[in-house]
C-alpha positions as CSV (number, residue, x, y, z in Angstrom):
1,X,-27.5,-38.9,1.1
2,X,-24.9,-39.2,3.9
3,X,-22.8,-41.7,4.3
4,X,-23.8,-43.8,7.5
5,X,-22.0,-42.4,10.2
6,X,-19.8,-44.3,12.5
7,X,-18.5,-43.7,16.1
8,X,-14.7,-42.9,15.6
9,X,-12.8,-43.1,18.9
10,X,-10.7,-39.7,20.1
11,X,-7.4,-41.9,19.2
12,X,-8.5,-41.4,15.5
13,X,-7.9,-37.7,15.3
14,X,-4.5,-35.8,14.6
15,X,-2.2,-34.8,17.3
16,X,-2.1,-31.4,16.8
17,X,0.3,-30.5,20.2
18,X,3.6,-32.1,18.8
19,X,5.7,-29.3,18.4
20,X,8.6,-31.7,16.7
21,X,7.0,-32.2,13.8
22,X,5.7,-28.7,13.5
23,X,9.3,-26.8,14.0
24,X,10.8,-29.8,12.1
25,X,11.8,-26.9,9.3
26,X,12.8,-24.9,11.2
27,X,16.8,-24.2,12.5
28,X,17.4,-23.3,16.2
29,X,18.3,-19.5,14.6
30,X,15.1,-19.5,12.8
31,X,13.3,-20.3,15.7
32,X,14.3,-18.0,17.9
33,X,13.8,-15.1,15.3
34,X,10.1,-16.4,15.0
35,X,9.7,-16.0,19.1
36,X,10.9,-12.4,18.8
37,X,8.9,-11.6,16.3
38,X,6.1,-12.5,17.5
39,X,6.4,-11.1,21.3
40,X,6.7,-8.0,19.2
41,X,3.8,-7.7,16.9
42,X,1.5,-9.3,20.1
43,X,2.2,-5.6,21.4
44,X,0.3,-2.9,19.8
45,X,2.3,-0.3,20.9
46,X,5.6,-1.8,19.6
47,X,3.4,-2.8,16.5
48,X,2.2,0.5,15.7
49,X,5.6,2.2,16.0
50,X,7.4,-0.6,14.0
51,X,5.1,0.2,11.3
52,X,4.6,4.3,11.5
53,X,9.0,3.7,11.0
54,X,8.7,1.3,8.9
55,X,6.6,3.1,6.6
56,X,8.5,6.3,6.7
57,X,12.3,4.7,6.0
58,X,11.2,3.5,2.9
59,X,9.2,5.9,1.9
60,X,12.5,8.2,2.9
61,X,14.2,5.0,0.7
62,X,16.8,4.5,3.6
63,X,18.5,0.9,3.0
64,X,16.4,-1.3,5.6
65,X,15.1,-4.1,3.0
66,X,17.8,-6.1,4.4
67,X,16.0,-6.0,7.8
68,X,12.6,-6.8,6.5
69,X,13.2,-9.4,4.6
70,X,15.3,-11.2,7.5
71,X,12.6,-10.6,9.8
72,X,8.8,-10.3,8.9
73,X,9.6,-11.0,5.3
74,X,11.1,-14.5,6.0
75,X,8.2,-15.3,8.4
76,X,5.5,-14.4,6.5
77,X,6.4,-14.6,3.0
78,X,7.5,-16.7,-0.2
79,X,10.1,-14.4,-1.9
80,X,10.2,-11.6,-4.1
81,X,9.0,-13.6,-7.2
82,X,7.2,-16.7,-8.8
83,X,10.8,-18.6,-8.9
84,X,11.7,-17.5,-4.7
85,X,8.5,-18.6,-4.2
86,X,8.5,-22.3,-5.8
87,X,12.1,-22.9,-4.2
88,X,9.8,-22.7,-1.0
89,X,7.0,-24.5,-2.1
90,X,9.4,-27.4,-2.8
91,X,10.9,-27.3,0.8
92,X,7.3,-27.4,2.4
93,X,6.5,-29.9,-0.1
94,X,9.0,-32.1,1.3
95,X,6.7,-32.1,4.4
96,X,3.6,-33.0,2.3
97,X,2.5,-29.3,2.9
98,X,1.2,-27.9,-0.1
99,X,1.4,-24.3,-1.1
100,X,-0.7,-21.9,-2.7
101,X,0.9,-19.0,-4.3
102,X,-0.1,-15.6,-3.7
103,X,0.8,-12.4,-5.2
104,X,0.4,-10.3,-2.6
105,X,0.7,-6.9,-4.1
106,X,-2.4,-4.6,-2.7
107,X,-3.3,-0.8,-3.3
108,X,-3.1,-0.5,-7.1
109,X,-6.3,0.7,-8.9
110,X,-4.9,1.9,-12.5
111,X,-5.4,-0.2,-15.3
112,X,-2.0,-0.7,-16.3
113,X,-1.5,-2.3,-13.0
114,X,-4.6,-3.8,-12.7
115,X,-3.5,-6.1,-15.7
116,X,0.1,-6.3,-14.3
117,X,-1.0,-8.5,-11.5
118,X,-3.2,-10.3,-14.2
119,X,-0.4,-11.2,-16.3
120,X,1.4,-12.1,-12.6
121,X,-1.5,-14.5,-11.5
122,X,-1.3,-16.0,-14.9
123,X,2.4,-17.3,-14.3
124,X,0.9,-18.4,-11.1
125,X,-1.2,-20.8,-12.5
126,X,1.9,-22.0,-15.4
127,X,3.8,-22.2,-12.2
128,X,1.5,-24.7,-10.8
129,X,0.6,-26.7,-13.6
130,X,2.5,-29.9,-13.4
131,X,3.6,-29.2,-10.0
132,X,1.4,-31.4,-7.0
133,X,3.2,-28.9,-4.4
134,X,1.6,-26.1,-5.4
135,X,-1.7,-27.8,-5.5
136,X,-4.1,-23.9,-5.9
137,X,-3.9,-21.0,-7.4
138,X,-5.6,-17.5,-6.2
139,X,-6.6,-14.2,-6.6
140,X,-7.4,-11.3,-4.7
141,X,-10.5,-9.9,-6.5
142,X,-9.3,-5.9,-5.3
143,X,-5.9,-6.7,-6.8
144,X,-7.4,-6.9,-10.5
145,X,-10.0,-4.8,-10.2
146,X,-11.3,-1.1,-9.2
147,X,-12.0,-1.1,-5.5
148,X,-14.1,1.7,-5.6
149,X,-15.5,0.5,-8.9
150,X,-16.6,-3.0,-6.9
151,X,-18.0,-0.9,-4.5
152,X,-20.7,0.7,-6.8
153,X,-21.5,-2.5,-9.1
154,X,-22.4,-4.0,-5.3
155,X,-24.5,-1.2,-4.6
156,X,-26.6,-1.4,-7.5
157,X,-25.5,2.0,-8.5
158,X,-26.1,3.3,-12.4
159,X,-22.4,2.9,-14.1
160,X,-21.9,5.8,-16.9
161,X,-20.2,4.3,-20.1
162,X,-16.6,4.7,-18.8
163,X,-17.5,2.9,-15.5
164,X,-19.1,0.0,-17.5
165,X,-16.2,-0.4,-19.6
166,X,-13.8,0.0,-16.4
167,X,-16.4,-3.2,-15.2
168,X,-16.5,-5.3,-18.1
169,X,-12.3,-5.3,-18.5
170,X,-12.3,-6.0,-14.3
171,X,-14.8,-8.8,-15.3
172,X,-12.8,-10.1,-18.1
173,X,-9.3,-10.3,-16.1
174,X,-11.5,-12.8,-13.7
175,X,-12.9,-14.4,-16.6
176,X,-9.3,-14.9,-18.4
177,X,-7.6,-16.3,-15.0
178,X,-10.6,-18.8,-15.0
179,X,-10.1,-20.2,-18.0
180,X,-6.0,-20.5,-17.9
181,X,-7.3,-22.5,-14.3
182,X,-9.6,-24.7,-16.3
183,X,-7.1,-24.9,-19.3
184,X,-3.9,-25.9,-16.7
185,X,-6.3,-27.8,-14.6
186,X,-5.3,-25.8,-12.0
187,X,-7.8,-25.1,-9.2
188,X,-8.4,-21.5,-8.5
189,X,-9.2,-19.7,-5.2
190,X,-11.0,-16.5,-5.2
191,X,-10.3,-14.3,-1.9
192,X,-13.2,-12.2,-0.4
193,X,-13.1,-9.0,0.2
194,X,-15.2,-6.5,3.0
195,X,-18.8,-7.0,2.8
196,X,-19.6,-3.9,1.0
197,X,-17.6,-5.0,-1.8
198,X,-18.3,-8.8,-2.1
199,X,-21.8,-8.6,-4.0
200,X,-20.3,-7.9,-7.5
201,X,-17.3,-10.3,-6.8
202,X,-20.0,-13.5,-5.6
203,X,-22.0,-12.5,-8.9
204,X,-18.9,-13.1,-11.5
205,X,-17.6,-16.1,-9.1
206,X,-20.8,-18.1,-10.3
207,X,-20.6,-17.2,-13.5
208,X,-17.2,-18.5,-13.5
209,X,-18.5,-21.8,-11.5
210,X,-21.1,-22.1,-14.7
211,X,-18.4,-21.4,-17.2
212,X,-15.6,-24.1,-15.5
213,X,-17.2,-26.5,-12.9
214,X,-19.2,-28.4,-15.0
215,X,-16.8,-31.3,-15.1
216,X,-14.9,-30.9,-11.3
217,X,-14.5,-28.0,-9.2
218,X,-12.0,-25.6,-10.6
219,X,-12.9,-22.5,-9.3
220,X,-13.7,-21.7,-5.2
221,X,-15.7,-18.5,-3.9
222,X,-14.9,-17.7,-0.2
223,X,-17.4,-17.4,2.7
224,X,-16.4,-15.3,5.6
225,X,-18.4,-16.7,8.4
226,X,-17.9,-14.0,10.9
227,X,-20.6,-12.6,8.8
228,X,-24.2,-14.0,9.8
229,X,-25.5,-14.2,5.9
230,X,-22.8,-16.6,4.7
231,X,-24.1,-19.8,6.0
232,X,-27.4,-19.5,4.3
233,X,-25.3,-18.0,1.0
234,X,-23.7,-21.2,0.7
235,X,-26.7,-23.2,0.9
236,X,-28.0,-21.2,-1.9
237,X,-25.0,-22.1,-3.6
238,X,-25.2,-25.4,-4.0
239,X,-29.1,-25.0,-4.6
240,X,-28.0,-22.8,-7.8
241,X,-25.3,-25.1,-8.7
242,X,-27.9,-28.3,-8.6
243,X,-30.4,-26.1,-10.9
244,X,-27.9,-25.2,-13.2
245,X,-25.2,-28.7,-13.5
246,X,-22.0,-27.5,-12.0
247,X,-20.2,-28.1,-8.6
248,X,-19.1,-26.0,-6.0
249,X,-15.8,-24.9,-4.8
250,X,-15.8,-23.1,-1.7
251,X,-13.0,-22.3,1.1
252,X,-14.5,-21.1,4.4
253,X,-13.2,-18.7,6.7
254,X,-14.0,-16.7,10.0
255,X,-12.9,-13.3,8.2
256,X,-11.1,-10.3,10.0
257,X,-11.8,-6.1,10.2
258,X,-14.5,-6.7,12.6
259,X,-14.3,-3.4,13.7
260,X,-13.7,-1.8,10.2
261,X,-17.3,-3.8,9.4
262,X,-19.0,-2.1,12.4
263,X,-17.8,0.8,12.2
264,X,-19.0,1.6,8.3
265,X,-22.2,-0.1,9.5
266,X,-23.1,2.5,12.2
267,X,-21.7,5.4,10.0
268,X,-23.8,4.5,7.2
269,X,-27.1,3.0,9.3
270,X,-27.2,-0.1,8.0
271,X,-27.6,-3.2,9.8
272,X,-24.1,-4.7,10.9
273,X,-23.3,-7.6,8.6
274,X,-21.0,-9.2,11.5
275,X,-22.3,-11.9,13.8
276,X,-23.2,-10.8,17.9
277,X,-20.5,-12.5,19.0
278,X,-17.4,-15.4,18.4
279,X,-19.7,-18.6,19.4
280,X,-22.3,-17.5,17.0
281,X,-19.3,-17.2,14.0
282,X,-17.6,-20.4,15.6
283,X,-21.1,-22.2,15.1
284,X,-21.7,-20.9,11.7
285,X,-18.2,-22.1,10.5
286,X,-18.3,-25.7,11.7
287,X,-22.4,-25.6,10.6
288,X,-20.6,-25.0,6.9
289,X,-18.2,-27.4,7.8
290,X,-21.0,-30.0,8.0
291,X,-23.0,-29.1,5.0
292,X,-20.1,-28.9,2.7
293,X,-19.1,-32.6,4.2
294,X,-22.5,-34.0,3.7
295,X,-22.6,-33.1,0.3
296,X,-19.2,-33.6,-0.8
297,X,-20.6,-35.2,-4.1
298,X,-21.1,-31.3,-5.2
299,X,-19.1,-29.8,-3.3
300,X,-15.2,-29.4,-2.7
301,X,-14.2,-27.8,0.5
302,X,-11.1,-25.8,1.8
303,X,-11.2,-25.6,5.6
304,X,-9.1,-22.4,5.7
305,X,-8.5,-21.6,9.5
306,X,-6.3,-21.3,12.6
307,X,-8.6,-23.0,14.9
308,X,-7.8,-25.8,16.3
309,X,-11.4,-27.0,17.4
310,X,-12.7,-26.2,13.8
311,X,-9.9,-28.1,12.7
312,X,-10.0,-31.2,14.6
313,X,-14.1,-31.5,14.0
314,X,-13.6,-31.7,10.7
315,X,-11.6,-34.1,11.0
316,X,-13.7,-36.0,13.1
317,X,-16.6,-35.8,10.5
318,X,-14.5,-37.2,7.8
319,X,-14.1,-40.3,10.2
320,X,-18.1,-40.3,10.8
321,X,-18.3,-39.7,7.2
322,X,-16.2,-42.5,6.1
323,X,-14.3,-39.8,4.1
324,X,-10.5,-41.0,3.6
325,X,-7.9,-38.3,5.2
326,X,-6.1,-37.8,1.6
327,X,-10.0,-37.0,0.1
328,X,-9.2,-34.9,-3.2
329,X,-12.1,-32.6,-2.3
330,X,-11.2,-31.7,1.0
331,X,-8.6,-29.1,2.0
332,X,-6.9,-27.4,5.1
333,X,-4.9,-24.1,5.1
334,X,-3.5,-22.1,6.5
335,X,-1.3,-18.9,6.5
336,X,2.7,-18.9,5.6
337,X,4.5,-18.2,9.1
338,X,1.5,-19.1,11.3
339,X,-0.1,-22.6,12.7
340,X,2.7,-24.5,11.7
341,X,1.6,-27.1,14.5
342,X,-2.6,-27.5,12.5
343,X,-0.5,-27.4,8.8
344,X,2.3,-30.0,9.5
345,X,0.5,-32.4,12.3
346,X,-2.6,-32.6,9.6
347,X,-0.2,-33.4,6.5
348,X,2.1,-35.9,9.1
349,X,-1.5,-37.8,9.3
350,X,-1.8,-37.8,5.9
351,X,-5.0,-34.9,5.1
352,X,-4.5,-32.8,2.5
353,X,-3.1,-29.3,3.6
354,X,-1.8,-26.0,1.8
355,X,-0.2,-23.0,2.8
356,X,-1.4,-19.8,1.7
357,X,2.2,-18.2,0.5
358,X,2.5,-14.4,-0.2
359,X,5.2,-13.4,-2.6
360,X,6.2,-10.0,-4.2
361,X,8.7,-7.4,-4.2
362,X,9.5,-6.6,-0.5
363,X,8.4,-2.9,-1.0
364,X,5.2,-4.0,-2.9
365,X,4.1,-6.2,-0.1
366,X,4.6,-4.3,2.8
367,X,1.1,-3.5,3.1
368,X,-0.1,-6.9,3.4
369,X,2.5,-7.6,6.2
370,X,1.7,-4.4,8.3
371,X,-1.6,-5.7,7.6
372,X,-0.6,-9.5,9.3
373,X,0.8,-7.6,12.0
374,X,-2.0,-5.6,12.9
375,X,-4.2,-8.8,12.7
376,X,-1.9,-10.7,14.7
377,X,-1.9,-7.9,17.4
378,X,-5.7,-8.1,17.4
379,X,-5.8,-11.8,17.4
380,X,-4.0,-11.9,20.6
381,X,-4.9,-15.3,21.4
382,X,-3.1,-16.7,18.1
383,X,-0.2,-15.0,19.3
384,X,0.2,-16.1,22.6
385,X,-0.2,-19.4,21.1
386,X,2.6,-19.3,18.5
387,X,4.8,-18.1,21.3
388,X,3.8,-20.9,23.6
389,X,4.2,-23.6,21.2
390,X,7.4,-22.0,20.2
391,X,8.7,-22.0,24.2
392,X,7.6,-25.7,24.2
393,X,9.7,-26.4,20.8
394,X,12.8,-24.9,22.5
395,X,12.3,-26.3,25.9
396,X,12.3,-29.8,24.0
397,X,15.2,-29.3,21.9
398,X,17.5,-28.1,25.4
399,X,16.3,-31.4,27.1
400,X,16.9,-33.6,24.1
C-alpha cells in the first residue's frame, strides 16, 4: 500500500535554475569550449560535415585525436580507460554526483570482440566494488552480443546449431556479468536497444532478475517509454516478479531513433511501436514514474532523463510519498556533458544521482559521439537549453 500522501509546498522541491552550482566544475576555459560546442552540433549542417571529416581523417589516420579529445571527447566522455575514467568519477564524486561507467565501444559482432568488451565490463564492476562514486555498473546488450543474431532470437526465428551456440555464449556473457554484479554487490544496468531487438534481451534480463534479485535489486532492465508497450511491460514485470520472489530493477527512459523506429515500421508493415506524439510518451514516463514509487517495496527505480518536469515530479512524489531524498532505491541520471544543472542541483539537495560516463579508446568510441551529436542536433530543444544556461553561467561570472 501507499504511503499516505501529504501536501508538500513548491518550496520543497530542488532549484534546478542555479547555474552556480551546476558550472561549479567547470573553469571559465572549459566553459566557453562547452558553448562552442554545442552552437555547433545544434546545426545539422555543421554536424553532418564535422562528422563526414571526421570520419574520413581518421580513417585516412591523419593526427587529429588531439582535437577530439579536447573537444567532444572532454565533453562527452570519461577517458580512454577504466583508470581515466575513475580519476573522473572521483572529481564528480566530490560533488556527490555518482558515476556510472560505460564502455562505450559499439559496432563489433565477432566473437573475439564480443568477449573483449566482456572481460572490459568485468573490470567495470572490480572498479566499482568498494568505490560509493561509482555507485552502477552497465552493459550495452549489442556490445556482447550478435546484433543480427538478437534480431532473429526476437523474431522467433528457427536458429540452426551454429546460431544456437552463437546464442547460448551471447546468453552466457550476460549471465557471467550478472553474477560478478551479485558477487561485488555491484548493481548492474542493462541498456535497451531498438525495438526489434529488445524481445530476446527482456527474456534473459528476467532470467537474470530470478537468478540475482532474490535478496535486493542487483540487476535493472530498461523501458523506453517513447514506445507505447512499455508502460504495461513494466506492470507485468513486477506481476512476474511477485509470482516468482524477486525484485525489480528498472531505469526508465523516453528513448531516441524515433524516425529510425518508423521508418522500419512502414518498410516492414508492422504497426509503429512509437507513441502518436511527445505528451503521450511524457505521460507514459511520469505514469512509470508513479507505479515504480508506489511500489518501491519491489521495486528500485533509476529516473534516467533530461527533463526537467519529469524530474521535478518525481521529486515531488517522493515528498507525497514520504520517501527520503537520499532513498537507496531511487536514482537520477543523466548523461556525461549534458544537464549538468538536473545532475548537480538534485545531488546539492541531497537525492541520489549518477552520471552515465562513456569511456574507451578515442578511435573506438567515436561512433557513440557522432551518435550524441546527431541526437543533440535532433533534440534541438536540449541544445538551446545547454546554451542558454551556459550564457546565464557566464553572464553571472562577468557581474560577480
Amino acid at each position: 500500500m501507499p504511503v499516505p500522501v501529504t501536501a508538500p509546498t513548491q518550496a520543497t522541491l530542488p532549484e534546478l535554475g542555479n547555474t552556480r552550482i551546476a558550472f561549479a566544475g567547470k573553469s571559465d576555459r572549459h566553459l566557453w569550449k562547452a558553448y562552442w560546442l554545442f552552437r555547433i552540433i545544434g546545426d545539422p549542417t555543421l554536424t553532418r560535415i564535422g562528422s563526414a571529416l571526421t570520419r574520413a581523417a581518421l580513417a585516412l589516420h591523419l593526427p587529429i585525436k588531439w582535437f577530439i579529445k579536447a573537444t567532444i571527447f572532454q565533453q562527452f566522455v570519461g577517458g580512454e580507460n577504466v583508470q581515466e575514467g575513475m580519476r573522473t568519477a572521483a572529481r564528480l564524486g566530490k560533488s556527490h554526483v555518482g558515476t556510472i561507467l560505460d564502455y562505450s565501444v559499439e559496432g563489433k559482432d565477432d566473437e573475439g570482440s564480443l568477449d573483449h568488451t566482456k572481460e572490459e565490463l568485468l573490470r567495470c564492476i572490480a572498479a566499482a566494488k568498494g568505490h560509493p562514486e561509482i555507485p552502477f555498473a552497465v552493459f550495452k546488450p549489442t556490445g556482447i552480443s550478435p546484433t543480427d543474431l538478437l534480431e532473429r532470437v526476437s523474431s522467433g526465428a528457427l536458429l540452426d546449431a551454429h546460431e544456437q551456440a552463437s546464442w547460448e555464449r551471447a546468453r552466457n556473457r550476460m549471465l557471467d556479468l550478472g553474477k560478478a554484479a551479485h558477487a561485488a554487490g555491484v548493481p548492474l544496468l542493462v541498456d535497451a536497444e531498438d525495438s526489434w531487438l529488445q524481445q530476446a534481451i527482456d527474456d534473459v534480463v528476467e532470467e537474470m532478475m530470478q537468478r540475482f534479485n532474490t535478496e535486493r535489486p542487483i540487476v535493472f532492465n530498461t523501458i523506453q517509454l517513447y514506445r507505447h508497450d512499455r508502460l504495461a511491460f513494466l506492470r507485468e514485470s513486477l506481476l512476474r516478479a511477485e509470482r516468482g520472489g524477486y525484485q525489480v530493477g528498472m531505469k526508465l527512459v523516453r528513448g531516441a531513433y524515433m524516425e529510425k523506429e518508423r521508418e522500419r515500421a512502414k518498410e516492414m508493415g508492422y504497426r509503429d511501436p512509437i507513441q502518436p506524439d511527445k505528451a503521450a510518451c511524457d505521460r507514459d514516463y511520469d505514469d512509470a514514474l508513479r507505479f515504480c514509487l508506489d511500489h518501491i517495496d519491489r521495486i528500485a527505480v533509476m529516473a534516467g532523463t533530461h527533463n526537467e518536469a519529469s524530474t521535478l515530479l518525481a521529486a515531488r512524489l517522493m515528498e507525497e510519498r514520504q520517501l527520503p531524498r537520499d532513498h537507496d532505491r531511487i536514482w537520477f541520471a543523466q548523461l556525461l556533458g549534458m544537464s549538468d544543472h538536473i545532475s548537480f542541483n538534485m545531488a546539492a539537495a541531497g537525492y541520489n544521482v549518477a552520471k552515465y560516463m562513456p569511456y574507451g579508446p578515442v578511435r573506438e568510441v567515436l561512433p557513440y559521439l557522432i551518435r550524441r551529436a546527431e541526437e543533440n542536433t535532433s533534440a534541438r530543444g536540449q541544445t538551446g537549453r545547454e546554451l542558454g544556461l551556459i550564457r546565464e553561467e557566464r553572464k553571472r561570472r562577468a557581474s560577480a
